[in-house]
C-alpha positions as CSV (number, residue, x, y, z in Angstrom):
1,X,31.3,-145.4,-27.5
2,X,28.6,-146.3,-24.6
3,X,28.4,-150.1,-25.4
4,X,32.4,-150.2,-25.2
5,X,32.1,-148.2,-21.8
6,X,29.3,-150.9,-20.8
7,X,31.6,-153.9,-22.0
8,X,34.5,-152.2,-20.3
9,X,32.5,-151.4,-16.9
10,X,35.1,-152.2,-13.8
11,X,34.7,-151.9,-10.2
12,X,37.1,-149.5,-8.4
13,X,39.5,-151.1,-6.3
14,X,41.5,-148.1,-4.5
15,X,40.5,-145.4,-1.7
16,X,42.5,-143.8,0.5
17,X,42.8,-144.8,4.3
18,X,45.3,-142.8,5.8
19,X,46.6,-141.2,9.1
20,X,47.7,-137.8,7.6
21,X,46.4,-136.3,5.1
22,X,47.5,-137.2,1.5
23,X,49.1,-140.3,2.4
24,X,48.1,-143.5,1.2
25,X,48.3,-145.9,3.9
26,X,44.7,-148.0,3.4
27,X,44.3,-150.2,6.9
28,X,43.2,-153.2,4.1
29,X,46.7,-153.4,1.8
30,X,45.8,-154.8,-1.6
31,X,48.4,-157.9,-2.1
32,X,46.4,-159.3,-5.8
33,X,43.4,-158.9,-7.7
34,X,42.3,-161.4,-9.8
35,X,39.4,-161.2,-12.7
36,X,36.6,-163.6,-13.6
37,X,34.4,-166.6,-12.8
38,X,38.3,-168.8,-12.7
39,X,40.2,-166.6,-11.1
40,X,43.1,-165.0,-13.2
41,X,45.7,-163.0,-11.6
42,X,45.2,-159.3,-12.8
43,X,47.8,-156.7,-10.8
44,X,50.0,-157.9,-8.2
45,X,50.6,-154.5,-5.4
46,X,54.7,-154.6,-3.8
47,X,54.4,-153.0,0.0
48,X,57.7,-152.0,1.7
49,X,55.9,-151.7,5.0
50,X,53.1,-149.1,4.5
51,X,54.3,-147.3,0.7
52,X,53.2,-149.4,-1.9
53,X,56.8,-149.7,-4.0
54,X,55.4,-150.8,-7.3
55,X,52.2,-152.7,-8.9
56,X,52.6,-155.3,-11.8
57,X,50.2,-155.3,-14.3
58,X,49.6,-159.1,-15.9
59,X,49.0,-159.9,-19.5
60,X,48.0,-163.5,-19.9
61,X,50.5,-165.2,-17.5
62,X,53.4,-162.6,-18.1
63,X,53.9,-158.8,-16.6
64,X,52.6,-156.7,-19.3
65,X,54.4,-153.7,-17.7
66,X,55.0,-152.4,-14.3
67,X,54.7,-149.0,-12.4
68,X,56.5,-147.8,-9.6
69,X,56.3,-145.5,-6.9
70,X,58.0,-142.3,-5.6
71,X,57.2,-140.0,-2.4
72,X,57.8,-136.9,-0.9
73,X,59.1,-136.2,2.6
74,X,55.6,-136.2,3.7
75,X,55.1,-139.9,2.3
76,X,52.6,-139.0,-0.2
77,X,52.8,-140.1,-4.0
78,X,54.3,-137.6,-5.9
79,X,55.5,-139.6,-8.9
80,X,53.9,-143.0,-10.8
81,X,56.6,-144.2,-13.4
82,X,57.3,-147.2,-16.3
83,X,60.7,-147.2,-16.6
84,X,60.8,-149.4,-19.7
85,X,58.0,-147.3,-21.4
86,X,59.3,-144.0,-20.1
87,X,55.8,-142.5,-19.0
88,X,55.2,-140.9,-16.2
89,X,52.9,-139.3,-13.8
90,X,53.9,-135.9,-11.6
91,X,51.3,-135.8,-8.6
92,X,51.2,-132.1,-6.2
93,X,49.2,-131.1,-3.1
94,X,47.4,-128.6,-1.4
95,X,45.7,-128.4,2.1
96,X,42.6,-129.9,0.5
97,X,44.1,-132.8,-1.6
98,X,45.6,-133.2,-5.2
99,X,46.5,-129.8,-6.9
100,X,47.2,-131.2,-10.1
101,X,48.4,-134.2,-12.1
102,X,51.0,-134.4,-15.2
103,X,51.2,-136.6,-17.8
104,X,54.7,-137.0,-19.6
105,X,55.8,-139.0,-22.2
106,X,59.7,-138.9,-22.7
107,X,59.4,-135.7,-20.7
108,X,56.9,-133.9,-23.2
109,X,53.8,-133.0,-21.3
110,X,50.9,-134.2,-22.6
111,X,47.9,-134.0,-20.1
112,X,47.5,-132.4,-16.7
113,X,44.3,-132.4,-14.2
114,X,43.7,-129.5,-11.6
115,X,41.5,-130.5,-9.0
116,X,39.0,-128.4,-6.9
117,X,37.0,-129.1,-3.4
118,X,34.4,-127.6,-1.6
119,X,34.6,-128.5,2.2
120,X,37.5,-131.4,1.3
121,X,35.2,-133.3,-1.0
122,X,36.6,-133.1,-4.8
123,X,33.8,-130.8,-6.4
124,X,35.5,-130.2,-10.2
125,X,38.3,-131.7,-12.5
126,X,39.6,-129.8,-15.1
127,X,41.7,-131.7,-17.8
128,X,44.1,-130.0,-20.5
129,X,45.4,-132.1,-22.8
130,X,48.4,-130.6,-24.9
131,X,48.7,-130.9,-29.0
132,X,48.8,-134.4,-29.7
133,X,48.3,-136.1,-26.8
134,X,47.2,-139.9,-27.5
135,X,45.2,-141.7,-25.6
136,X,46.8,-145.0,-26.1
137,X,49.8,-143.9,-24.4
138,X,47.7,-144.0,-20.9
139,X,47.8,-147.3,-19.8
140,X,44.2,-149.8,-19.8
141,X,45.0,-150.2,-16.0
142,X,47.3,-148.1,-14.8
143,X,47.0,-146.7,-11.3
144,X,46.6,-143.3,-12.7
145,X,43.0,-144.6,-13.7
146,X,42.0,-145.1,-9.8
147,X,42.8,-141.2,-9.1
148,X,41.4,-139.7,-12.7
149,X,38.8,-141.8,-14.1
150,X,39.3,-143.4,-17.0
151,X,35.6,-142.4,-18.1
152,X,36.4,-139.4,-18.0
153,X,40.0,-139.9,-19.9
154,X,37.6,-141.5,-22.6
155,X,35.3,-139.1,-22.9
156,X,37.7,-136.1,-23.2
157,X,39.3,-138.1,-26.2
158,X,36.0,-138.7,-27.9
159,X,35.2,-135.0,-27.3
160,X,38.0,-133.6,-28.6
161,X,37.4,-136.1,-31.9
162,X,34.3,-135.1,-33.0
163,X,35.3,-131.1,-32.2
164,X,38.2,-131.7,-34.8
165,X,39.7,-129.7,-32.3
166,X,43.8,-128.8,-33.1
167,X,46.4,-128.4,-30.1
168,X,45.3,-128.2,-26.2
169,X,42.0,-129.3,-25.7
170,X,40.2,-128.9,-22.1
171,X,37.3,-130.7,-20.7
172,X,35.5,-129.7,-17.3
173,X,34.0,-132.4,-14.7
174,X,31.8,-131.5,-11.6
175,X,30.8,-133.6,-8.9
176,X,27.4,-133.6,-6.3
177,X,27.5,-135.9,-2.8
178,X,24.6,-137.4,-0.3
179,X,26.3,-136.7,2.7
180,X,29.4,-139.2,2.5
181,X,28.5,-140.5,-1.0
182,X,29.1,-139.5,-4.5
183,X,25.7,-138.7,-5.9
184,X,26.4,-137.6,-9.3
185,X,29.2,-137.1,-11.9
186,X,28.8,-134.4,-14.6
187,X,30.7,-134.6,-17.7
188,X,30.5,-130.8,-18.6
189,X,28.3,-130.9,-22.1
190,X,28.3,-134.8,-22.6
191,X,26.1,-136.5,-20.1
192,X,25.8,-137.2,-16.4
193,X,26.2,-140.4,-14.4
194,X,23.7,-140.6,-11.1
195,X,25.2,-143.4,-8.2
196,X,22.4,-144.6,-6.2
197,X,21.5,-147.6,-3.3
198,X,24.9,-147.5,-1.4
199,X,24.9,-150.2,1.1
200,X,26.0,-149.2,5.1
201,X,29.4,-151.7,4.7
202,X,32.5,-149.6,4.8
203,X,34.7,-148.9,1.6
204,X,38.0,-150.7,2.8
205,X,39.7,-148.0,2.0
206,X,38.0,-144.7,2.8
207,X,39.4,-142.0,4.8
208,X,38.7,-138.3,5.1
209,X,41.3,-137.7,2.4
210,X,38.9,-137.1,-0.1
211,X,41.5,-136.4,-2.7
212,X,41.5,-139.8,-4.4
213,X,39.1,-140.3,-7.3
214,X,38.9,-144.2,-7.6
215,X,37.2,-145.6,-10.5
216,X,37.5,-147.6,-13.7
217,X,34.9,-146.6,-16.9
218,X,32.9,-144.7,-14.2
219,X,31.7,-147.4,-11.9
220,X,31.6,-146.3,-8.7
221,X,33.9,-143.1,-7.8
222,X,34.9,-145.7,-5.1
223,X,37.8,-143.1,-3.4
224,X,35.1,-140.6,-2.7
225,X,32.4,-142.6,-1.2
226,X,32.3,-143.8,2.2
227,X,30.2,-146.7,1.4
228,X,29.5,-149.4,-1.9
229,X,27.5,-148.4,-4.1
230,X,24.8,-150.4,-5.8
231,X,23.6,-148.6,-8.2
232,X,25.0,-146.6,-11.3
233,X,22.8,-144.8,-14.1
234,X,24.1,-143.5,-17.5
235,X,22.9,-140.3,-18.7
236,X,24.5,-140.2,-22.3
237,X,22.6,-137.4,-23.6
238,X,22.3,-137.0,-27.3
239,X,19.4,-138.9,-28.1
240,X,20.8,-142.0,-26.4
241,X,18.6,-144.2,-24.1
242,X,19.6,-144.2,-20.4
243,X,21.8,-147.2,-19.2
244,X,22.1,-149.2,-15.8
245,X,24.7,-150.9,-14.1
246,X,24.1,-152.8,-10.7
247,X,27.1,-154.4,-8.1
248,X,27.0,-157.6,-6.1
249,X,29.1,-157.8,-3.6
250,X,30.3,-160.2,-1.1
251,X,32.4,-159.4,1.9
252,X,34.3,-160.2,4.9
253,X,32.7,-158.6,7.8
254,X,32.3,-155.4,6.9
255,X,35.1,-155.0,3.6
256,X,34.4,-156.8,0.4
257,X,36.2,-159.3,-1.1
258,X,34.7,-159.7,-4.9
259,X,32.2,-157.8,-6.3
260,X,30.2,-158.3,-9.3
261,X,29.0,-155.8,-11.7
262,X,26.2,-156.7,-14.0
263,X,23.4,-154.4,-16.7
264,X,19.7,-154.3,-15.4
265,X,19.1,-157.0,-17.9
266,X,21.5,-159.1,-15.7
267,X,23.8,-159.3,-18.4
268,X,27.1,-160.1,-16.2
269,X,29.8,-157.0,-17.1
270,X,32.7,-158.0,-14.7
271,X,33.6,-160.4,-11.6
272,X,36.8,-159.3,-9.5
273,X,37.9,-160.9,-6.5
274,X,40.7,-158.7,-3.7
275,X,43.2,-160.8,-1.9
276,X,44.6,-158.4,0.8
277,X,47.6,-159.1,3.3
């Protein structure tokens, strides 16, 4: 389980910027991301002037699958959708941020995620998932993974496996900040990841909306933090040794453009590189 999280490792790419609360409207608008040392095109973002319409997911040269967008009245997200697969996502508010997120599948609810804050900063998660929910119905990239992170989707799975649990299964995550900066994740009777060394450049894409968890495989709760962070220790727990992740990044003026994640050993994990509009 850890050395797949370790070869999985990704740095977030999403945080909310926005002028009113719950809207995402990031002053930096992701146009591509690419992956690697060459370049090769990842996700490709569709704007219709400041609501992103739909982001294309690439497999080798092709669109492995797409999701698209829906809003409320208010312009905030309220549903993520592949109409080919026939998955979607549900997305509500409250005057902190999320209230909860649904998982459906052919309109079956599988999974949903009720969020809690303590002065507007995201201080638990708690995640239901319903009979027999499986995990490879989420998708590997999917913009659902920037709000709930996918560490957490993985863990819950891996927890519910060894409890041989039957039916709903829930799962509890807390969170701890430095000021403006995530300082710790808890994964309620699993382990603990501690987030360390931010630099004093800007996330492109923070705002006081706090509601947006933004990470990949736990690297870097990126929509919570105002700033980058450099640092990112594993605490698996269990007998397991401690494991370290360090970022790399390299910007213009203050917002990065690539960022490079690699192990203490300097074992290189992941290079991405953000084209904006």
């Amino acid at each position: 389980m850890k050395k797949t999280f370790l070869l999985c490792i990704a740095i977030c790419l999403l945080v909310l910027g926005c002028e009113k609360e719950g809207v995402y409207n990031p002053d930096k608008k992701i146009k591509k991301i690419y992956e690697g040392f060459i370049p090769k095109l990842s996700e490709e973002w569709t704007w219709d002037k400041n609501l992103l319409q739909k982001i294309d997911y690439f497999s080798g040269d092709e669109v492995g699958y797409t999701e698209n967008f829906k809003y409320d009245n208010k312009n905030r997200i309220i549903r993520i959708e592949d109409y080919e697969y026939g998955d979607y996502y549900t997305i509500s508010y409250n005057k902190d941020g999320y209230e909860k997120i649904e998982y459906y599948d052919e309109d079956i609810l599988y999974m949903s995620a009720a969020f809690q804050y303590e002065k507007k900063k995201v201080s638990r998660i708690d995640l239901t998932y319903y009979d027999f929910y499986d995990y490879k119905s989420t998708k590997k990239d999917g913009f659902i993974t920037k709000i709930i992170p996918k560490e957490i989707l993985n863990s819950t799975i891996e927890s519910k496996n060894r409890s041989e649990s039957k039916g709903t299964y829930s799962f509890v995550v807390n969170f701890k900040f430095d000021g403006n900066n995530v300082s710790e994740m808890i994964v309620v009777d699993d382990y603990s990841i501690i987030y360390e060394n931010y630099d004093k450049n800007l996330n492109p894409f923070y705002s006081s909306f706090t509601g947006m968890v933004d990470f990949e495989d736990g690297a870097g709760i990126r929509g919570l933090s105002k700033n980058n962070v450099g640092k990112v220790t594993y605490k698996w727990g269990f007998g397991w040794p401690d494991e370290t992740v360090e970022y790399g990044y390299a910007y213009d003026g203050k917002f990065p453009t690539s960022i490079i994640t690699t192990t203490s050993e300097g074992y290189l994990v992941r290079l991405i590189h953000f084209e904006y509009y």
